[in-house]
C-alpha positions as CSV (number, residue, x, y, z in Angstrom):
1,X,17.9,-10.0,-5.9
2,X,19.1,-10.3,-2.7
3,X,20.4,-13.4,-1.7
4,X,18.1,-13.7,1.6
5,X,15.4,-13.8,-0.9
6,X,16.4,-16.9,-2.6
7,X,15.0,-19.7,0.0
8,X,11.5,-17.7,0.8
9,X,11.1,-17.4,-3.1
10,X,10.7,-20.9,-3.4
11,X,8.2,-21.3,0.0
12,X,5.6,-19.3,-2.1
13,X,4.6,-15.7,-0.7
14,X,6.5,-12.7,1.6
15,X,3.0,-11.7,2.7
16,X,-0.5,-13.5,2.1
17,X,-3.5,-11.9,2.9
18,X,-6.3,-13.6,3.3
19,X,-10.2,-12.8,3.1
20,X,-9.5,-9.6,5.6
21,X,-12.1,-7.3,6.7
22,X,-12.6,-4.0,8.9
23,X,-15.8,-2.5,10.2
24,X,-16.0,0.9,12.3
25,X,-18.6,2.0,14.6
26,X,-20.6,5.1,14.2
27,X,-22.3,7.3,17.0
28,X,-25.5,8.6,16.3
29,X,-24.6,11.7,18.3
30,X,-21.4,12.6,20.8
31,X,-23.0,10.7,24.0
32,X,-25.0,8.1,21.9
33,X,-24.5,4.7,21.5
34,X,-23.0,3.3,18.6
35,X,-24.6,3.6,15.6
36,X,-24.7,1.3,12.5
37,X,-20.9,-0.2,10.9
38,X,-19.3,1.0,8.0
39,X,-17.1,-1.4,6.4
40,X,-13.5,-0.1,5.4
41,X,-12.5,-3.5,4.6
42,X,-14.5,-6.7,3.5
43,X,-12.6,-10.1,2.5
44,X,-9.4,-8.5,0.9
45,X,-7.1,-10.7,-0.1
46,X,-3.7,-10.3,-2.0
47,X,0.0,-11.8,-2.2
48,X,3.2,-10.5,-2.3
49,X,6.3,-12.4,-3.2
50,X,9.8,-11.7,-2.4
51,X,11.5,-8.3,-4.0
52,X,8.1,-8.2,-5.5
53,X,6.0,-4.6,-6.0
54,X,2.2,-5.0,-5.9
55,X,0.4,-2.0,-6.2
56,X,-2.8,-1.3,-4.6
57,X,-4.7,1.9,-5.8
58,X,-8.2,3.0,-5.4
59,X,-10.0,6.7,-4.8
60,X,-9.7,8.1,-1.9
61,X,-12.0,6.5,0.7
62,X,-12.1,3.4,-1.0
63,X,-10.2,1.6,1.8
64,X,-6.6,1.3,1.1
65,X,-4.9,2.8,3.9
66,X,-6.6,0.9,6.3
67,X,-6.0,-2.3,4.4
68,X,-2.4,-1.5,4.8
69,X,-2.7,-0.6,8.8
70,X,-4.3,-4.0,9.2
71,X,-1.3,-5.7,7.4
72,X,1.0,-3.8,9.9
73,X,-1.3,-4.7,13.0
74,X,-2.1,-1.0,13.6
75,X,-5.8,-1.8,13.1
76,X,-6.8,-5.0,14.6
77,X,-8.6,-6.7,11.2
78,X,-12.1,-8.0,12.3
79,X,-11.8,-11.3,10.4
80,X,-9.1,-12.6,7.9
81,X,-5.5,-13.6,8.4
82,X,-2.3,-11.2,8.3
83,X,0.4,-14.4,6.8
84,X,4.1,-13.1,6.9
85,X,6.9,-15.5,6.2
86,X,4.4,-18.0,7.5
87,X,3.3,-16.6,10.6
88,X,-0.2,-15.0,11.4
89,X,0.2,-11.7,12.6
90,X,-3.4,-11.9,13.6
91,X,-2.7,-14.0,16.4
92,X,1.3,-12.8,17.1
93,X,2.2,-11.6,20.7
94,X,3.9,-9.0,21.7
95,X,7.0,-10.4,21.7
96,X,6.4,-12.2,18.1
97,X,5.0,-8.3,16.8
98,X,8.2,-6.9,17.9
99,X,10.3,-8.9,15.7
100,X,8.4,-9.0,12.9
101,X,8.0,-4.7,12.7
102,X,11.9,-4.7,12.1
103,X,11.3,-6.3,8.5
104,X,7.9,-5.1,8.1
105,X,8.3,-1.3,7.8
106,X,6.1,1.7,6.5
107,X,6.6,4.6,4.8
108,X,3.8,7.4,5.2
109,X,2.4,9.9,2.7
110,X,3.4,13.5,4.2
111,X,7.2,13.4,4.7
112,X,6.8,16.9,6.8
113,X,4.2,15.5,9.0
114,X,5.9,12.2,9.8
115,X,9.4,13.7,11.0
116,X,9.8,15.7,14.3
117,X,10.3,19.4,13.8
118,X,12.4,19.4,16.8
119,X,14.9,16.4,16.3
120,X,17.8,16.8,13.7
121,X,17.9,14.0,10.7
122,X,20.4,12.0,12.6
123,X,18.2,12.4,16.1
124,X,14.9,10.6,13.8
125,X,17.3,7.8,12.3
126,X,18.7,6.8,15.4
127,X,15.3,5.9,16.7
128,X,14.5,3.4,15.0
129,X,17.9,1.5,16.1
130,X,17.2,2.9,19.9
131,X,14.6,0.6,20.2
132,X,15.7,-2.7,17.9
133,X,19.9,-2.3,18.1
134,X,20.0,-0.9,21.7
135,X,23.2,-3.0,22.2
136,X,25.2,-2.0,19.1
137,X,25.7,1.9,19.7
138,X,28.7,1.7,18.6
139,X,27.7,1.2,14.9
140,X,24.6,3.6,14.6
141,X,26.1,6.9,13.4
142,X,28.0,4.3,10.1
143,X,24.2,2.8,9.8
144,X,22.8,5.8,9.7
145,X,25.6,6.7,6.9
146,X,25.1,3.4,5.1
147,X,21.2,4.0,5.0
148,X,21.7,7.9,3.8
149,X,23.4,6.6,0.8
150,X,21.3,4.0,-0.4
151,X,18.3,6.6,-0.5
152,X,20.9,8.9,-2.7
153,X,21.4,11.5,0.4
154,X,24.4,13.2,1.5
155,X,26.1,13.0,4.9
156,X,26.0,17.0,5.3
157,X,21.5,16.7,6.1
158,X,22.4,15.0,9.4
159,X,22.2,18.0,11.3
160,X,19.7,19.6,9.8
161,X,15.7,19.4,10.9
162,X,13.2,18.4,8.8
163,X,11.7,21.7,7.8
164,X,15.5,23.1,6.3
165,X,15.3,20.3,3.6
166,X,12.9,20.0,0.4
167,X,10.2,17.4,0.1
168,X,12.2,15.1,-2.0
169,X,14.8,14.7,0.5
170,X,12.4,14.9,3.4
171,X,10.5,11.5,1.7
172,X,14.2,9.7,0.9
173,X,14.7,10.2,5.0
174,X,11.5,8.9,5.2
175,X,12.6,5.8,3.3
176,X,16.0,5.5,4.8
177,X,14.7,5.5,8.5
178,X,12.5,2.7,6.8
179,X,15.9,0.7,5.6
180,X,17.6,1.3,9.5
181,X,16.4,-2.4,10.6
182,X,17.0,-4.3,7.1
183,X,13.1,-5.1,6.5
184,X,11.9,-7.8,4.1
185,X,8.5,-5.5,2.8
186,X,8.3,-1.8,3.3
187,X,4.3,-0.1,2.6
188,X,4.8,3.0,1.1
189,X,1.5,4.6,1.6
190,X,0.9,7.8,-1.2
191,X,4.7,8.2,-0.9
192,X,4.6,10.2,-3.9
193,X,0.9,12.3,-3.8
194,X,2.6,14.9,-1.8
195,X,5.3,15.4,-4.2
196,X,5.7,17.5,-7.7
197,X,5.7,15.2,-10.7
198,X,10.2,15.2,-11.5
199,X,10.5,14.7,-7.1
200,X,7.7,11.7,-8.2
201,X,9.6,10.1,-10.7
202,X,13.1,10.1,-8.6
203,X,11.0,8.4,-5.9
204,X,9.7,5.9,-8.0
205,X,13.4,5.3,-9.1
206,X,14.6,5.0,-6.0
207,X,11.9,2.3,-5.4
208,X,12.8,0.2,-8.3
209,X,16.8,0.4,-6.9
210,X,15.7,-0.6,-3.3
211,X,14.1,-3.4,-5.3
212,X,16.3,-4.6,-7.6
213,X,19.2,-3.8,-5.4
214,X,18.6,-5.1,-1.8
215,X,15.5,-7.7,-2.7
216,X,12.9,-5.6,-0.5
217,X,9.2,-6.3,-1.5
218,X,6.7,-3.1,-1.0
219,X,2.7,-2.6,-0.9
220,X,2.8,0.5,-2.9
221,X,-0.4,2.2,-2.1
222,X,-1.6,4.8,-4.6
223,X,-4.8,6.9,-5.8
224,X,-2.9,7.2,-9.1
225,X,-2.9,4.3,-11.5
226,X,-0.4,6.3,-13.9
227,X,2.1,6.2,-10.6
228,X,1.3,2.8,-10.3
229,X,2.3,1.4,-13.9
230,X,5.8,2.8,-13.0
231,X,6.8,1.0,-10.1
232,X,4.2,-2.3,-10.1
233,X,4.9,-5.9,-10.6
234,X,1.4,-6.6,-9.9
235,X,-1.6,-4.5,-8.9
236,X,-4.8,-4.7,-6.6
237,X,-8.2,-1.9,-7.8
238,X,-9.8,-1.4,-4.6
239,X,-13.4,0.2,-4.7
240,X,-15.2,0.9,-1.0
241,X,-13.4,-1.8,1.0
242,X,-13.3,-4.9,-1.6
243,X,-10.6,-5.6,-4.5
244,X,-12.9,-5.7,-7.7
245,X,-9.9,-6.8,-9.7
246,X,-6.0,-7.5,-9.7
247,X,-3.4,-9.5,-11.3
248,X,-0.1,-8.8,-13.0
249,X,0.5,-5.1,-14.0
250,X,0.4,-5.9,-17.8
251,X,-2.4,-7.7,-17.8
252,X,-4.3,-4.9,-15.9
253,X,-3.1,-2.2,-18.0
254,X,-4.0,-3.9,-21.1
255,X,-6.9,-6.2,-21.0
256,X,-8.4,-3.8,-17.9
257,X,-12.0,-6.2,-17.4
258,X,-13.9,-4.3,-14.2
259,X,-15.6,-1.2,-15.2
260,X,-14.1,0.7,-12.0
261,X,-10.5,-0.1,-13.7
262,X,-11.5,1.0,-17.2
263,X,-12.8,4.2,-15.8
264,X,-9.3,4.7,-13.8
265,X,-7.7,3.9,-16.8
266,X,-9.4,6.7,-18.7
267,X,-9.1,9.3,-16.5
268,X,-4.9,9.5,-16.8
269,X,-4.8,12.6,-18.8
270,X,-3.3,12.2,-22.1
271,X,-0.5,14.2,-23.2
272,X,-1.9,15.5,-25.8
273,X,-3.5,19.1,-24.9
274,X,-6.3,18.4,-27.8
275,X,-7.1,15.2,-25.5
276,X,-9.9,16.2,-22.8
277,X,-9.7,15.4,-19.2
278,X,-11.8,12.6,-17.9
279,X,-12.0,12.5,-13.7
280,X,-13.3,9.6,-12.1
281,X,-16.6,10.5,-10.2
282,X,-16.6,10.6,-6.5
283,X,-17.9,7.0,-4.8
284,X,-20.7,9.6,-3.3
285,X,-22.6,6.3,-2.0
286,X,-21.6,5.7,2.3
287,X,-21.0,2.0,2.0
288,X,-22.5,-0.3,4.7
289,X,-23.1,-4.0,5.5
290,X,-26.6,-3.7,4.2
291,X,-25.9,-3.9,0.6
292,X,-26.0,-7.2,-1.2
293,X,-24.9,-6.6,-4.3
294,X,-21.9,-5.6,-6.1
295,X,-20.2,-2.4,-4.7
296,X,-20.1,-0.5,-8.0
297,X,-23.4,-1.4,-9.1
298,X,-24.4,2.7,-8.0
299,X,-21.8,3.7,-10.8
300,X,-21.5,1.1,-13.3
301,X,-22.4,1.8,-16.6
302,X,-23.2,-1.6,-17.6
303,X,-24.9,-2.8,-14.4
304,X,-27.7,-5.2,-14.7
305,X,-30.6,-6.2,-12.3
306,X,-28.9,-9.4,-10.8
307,X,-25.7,-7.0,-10.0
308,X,-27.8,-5.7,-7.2
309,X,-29.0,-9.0,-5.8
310,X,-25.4,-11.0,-4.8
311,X,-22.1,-10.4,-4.9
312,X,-19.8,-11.5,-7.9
313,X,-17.3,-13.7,-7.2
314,X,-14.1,-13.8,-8.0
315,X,-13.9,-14.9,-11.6
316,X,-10.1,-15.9,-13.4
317,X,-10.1,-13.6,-16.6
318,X,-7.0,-16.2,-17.7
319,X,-6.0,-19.8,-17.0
320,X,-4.0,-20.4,-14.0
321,X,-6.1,-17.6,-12.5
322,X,-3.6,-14.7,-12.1
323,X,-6.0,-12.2,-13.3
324,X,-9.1,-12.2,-12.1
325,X,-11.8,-10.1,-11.5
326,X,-14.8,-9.7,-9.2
327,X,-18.1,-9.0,-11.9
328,X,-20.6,-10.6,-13.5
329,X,-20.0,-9.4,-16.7
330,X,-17.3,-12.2,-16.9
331,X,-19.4,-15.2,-15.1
């Protein structure tokens, strides 16, 4: 690991979020007045270490992206606290916000749709040092270099546009523009969803080297559990807005104790062609702040009366609470 790592790995977490939420308006109609809230987000909390990899996966709609545009101060979180290397990006300033985007960095899900069609590669990796290395020109053509080849990309795709390379190099610009101001946690949001499964696994690779290599953490945000077991130290299962269960990546994968996470679990197809495929059924339910109990009770197999009453709380599946999961199966 990196050896800037060292000193923040023994002052506890990189990032610590803590009991975050998001609601969004509705309109009843274009010149109406707002309508009731949705909640995207309710009291989400997770950690992430130094050079650590916590994956956070979910259906879509379940509330993941927003969780991760909160974290970056995109979306302006309704409640909760945003704790990176022990500041609160909830109440940062602008000036405090500036500084902190250089180490906290994201990379986005469509690699075509993220990159200007009319600005070579080197044009789109300068602009990140344009706006936080204004005074070092002199060095931005070698750090554009130096980035290009820890992503595994030649020098020759510098002046090229976007649209004359494939999606696999398309997504390592992505991740090298990412790498231009030396950040300490990058989110990689679906990195990999747009991507065939071989351009997947050399992602995923490259992941694990930025990791392993240069210390730098990620929120790996995925609708695929299989992607997730790959590349995860630990993992969050995020079901309309709220975490219903996380802990280290083993302990998930193997002792799986939320219903929502045994269903994800079942629906990775099997490689065996005699195996059926099992999807996971759409959340179909709008969620709302008018619903008491427990978020999956509308789904759950093994729901009870009392699941519809209150929400679970937060329940340690092991001691020293690592693992824990939000049902009342486990009270």
């Amino acid at each position: 690991m990196n050896t800037r790592d060292s000193g923040r790995q023994a002052q506890g977490a990189l990032l610590s979020v803590e009991e975050l939420s998001k609601q969004f308006s509705t309109r009843r109609h274009l010149f109406g007045s707002s309508g009731k809230r949705l909640t995207a987000v309710e009291a989400a909390s997770l950690e992430i270490q130094p050079g650590g990899i916590y994956g956070l996966v979910g259906e879509s709609g379940s509330g993941k992206s927003t969780l991760a545009r909160c974290i970056l101060q995109l979306v302006s979180p309704d409640q909760g606290r945003v704790v990176f290397d022990g500041r609160d990006l909830c109440k940062a300033g602008t000036a405090e916000m500036r500084l902190a985007r250089q180490r906290l960095q994201i990379v986005f899900q469509d690699p075509l749709a993220s990159l200007s069609p009319r600005r070579s590669i080197l044009q789109t990796l300068r602009e990140p040092l344009e706006m936080f290395d204004a005074t070092r020109r002199d060095r931005w053509d070698s750090r554009c270099l130096e980035v290009l080849e820890q992503v595994g990309l030649d020098r020759e795709i510098l002046s090229r546009l976007p649209q004359h390379l494939s999606s696999g190099q398309r997504q390592r610009v992505g991740f090298a523009r990412a790498l231009l101001t030396r950040p300490d946690l990058i989110v990689a949001d679906e990195a990999v969803s747009a991507l065939d499964v071989s351009v997947q696994a050399q992602i995923l690779q490259l992941v694990r080297d930025l990791r392993d290599v240069h210390g730098i953490a990620f929120l790996f945000i995925s609708h695929d559990l299989a992607v997730i077991a790959q590349v995860a130290d630990q993992v969050g299962v995020m079901f309309r807005g709220r975490i219903v269960e996380s802990g280290p990546m083993e302990a998930v994968f193997t002792r799986p104790a939320h219903p929502y996470t045994r269903q994800l679990l079942s629906a990775i197809p099997d490689p065996d062609p005699a195996v059926p495929f099992r999807s996971v059924t759409s959340a179909g339910l709008e969620r709302g702040t008018e619903e008491a109990g427990c978020v999956f009770a509308g789904r759950c197999p093994e729901v009870m009366e009392r699941c519809r009453r209150a929400r679970p709380p937060s329940i340690p599946m092991e001691p020293g609470g690592r693992h824990r999961v939000e049902c009342l199966l486990h009270e």
